[in-house]
LUMRO-444549 format. One record per residue (C-alpha): x, y negated, z negated; chain; residue number from 1. Coordinates in nm, 2 decimals. Each point is the difference from the previous one (the first is absolute). Example, Ala and Ser with C-alpha at 12.3 -4.5 7.8 and 13.67 -1.06 7.14 Angstrom:
<atom X="1.23" Y="0.45" Z="-0.78" chain="A" resi="1"/>
<atom X="0.14" Y="-0.34" Z="0.07" chain="A" resi="2"/>
//
This chain:
<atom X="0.00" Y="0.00" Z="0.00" chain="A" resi="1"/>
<atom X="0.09" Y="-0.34" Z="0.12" chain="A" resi="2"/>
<atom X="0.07" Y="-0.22" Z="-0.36" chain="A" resi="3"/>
<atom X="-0.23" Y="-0.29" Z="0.06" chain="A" resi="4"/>
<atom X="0.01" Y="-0.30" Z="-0.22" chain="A" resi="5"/>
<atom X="-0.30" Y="-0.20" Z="-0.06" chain="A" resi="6"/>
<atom X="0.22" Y="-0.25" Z="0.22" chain="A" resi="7"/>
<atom X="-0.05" Y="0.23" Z="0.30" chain="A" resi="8"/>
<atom X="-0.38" Y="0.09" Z="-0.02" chain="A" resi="9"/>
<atom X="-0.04" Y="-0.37" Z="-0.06" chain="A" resi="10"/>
<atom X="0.18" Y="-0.09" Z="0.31" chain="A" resi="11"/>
<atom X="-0.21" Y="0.26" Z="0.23" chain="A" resi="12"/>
<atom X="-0.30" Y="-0.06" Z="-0.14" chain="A" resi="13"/>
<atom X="-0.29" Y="-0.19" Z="0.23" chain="A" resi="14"/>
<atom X="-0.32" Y="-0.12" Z="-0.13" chain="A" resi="15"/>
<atom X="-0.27" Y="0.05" Z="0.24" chain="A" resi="16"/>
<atom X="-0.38" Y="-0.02" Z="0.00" chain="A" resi="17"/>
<atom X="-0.03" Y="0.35" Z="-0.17" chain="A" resi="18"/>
<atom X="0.28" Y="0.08" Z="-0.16" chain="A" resi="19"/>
<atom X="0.37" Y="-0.01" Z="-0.08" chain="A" resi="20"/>
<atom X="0.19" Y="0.16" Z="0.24" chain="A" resi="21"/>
<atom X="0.36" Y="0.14" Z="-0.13" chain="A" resi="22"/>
<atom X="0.22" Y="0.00" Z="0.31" chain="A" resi="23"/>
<atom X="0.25" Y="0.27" Z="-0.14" chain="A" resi="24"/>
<atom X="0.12" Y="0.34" Z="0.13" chain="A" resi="25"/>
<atom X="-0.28" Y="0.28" Z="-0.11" chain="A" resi="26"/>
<atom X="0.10" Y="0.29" Z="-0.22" chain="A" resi="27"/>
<atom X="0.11" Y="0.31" Z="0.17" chain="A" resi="28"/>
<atom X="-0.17" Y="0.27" Z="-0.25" chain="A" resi="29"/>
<atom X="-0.28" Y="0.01" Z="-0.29" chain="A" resi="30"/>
<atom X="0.26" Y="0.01" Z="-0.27" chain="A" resi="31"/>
<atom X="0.19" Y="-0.32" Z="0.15" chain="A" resi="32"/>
<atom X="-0.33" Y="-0.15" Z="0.06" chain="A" resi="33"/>
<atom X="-0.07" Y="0.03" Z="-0.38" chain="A" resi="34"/>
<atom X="0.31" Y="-0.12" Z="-0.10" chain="A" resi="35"/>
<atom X="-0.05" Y="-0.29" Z="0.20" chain="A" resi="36"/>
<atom X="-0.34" Y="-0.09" Z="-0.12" chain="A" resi="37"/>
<atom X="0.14" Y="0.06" Z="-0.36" chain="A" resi="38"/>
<atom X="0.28" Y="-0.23" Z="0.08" chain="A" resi="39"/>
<atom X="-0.23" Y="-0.30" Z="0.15" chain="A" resi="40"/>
<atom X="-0.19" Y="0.03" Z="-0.32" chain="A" resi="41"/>
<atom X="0.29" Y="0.02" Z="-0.21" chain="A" resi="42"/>
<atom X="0.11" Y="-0.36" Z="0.19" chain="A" resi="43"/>
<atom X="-0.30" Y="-0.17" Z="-0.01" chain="A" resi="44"/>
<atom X="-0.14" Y="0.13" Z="-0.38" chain="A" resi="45"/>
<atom X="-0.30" Y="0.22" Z="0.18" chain="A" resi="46"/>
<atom X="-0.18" Y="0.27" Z="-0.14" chain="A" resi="47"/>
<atom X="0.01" Y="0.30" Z="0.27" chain="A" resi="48"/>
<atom X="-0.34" Y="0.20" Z="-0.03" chain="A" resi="49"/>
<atom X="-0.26" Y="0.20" Z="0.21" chain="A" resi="50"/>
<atom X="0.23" Y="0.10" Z="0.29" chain="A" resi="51"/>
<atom X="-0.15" Y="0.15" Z="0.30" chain="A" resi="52"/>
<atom X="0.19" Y="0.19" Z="0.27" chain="A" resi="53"/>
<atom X="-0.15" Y="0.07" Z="0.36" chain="A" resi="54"/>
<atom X="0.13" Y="0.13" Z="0.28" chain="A" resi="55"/>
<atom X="0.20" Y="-0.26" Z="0.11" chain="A" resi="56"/>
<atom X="-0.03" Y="-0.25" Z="-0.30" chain="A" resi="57"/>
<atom X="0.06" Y="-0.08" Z="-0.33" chain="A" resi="58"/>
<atom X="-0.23" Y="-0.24" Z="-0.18" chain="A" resi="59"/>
<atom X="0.01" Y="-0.08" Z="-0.41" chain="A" resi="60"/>
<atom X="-0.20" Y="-0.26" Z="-0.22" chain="A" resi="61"/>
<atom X="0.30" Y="-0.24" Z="-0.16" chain="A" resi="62"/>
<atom X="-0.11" Y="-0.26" Z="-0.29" chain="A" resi="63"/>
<atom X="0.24" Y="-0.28" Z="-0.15" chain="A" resi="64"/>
<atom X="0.10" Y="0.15" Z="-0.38" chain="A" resi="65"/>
<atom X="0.04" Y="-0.39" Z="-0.10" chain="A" resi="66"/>
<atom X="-0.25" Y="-0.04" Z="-0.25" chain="A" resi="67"/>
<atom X="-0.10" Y="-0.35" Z="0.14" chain="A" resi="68"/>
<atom X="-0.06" Y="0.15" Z="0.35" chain="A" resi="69"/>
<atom X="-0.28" Y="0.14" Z="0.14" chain="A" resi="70"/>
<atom X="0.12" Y="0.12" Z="0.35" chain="A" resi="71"/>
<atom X="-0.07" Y="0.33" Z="0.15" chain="A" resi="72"/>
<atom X="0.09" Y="0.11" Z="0.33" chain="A" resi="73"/>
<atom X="0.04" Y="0.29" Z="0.28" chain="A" resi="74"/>
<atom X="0.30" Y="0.12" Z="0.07" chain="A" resi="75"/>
<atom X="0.00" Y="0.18" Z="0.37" chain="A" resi="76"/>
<atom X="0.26" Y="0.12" Z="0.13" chain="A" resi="77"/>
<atom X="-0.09" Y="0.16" Z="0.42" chain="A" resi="78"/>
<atom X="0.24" Y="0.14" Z="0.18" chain="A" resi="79"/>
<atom X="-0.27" Y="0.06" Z="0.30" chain="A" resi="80"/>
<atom X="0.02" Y="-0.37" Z="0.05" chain="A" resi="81"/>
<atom X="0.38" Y="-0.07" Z="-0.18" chain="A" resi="82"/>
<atom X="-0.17" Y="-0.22" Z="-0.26" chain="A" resi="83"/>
<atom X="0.01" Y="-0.07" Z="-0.38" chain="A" resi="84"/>
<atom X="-0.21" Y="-0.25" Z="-0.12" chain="A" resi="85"/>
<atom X="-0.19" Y="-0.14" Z="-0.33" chain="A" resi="86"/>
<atom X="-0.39" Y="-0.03" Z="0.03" chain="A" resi="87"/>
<atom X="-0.22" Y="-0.17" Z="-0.23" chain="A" resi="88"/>
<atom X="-0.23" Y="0.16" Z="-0.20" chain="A" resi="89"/>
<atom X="-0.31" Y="-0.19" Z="-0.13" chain="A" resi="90"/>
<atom X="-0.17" Y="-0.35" Z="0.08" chain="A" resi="91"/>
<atom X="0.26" Y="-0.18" Z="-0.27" chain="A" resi="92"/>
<atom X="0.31" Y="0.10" Z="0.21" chain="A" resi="93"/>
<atom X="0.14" Y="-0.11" Z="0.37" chain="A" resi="94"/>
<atom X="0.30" Y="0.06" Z="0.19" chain="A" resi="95"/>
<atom X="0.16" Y="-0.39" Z="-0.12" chain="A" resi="96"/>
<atom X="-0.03" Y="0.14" Z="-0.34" chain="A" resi="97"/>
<atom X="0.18" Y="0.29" Z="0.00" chain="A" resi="98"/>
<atom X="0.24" Y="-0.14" Z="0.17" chain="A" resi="99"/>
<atom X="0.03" Y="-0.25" Z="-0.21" chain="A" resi="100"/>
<atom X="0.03" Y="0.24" Z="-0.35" chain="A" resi="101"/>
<atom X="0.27" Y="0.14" Z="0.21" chain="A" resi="102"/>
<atom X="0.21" Y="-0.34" Z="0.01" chain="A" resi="103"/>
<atom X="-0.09" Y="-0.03" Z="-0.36" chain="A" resi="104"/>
<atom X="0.05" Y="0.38" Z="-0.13" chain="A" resi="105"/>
//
């Protein structure tokens, strides 16, 4: 696995309309997939829960552990489409603020 730094996802990460897009290379297997997921979390102080695996993708629920914050998110990771992004999840979240607990975590 690739050792990001928060300084790297930050860099490659683009805000669009629907979600965060993380413009990084895509894990090769399931076990560096969840080390990578655990290692974004680690970075950014999320909680990693409720993982899902499909045929082709990975998708987990992440929430901010910061007491003060009320952030969760979706975590996908595709390789079909070569993607990893964050999603938001409820009516209280966007795209602009995830990104934005990222700048902050």
């Amino acid at each position: 696995m690739q050792n990001l730094t928060k300084e790297d996802i930050l860099q490659h990460a683009l805000v669009n309309e629907g979600s965060v897009e993380i413009r990084t290379a895509l894990p090769a297997t399931p076990l560096k997939t969840q080390q990578w997921a655990e290692h974004f979390c680690t970075l950014f102080n999320f909680k990693l829960s409720e993982t899902d695996w499909g045929a082709d993708r990975f998708q987990a629920i992440i929430a901010a552990s910061a007491s003060n914050t009320d952030l969760q998110c979706m975590l996908c990771i595709e390789w079909l489409c070569e993607a990893i992004w964050l999603e938001p999840i409820g009516t209280q979240q966007s795209p602009s603020v995830i990104f934005n607990y990222l700048l902050q975590a």
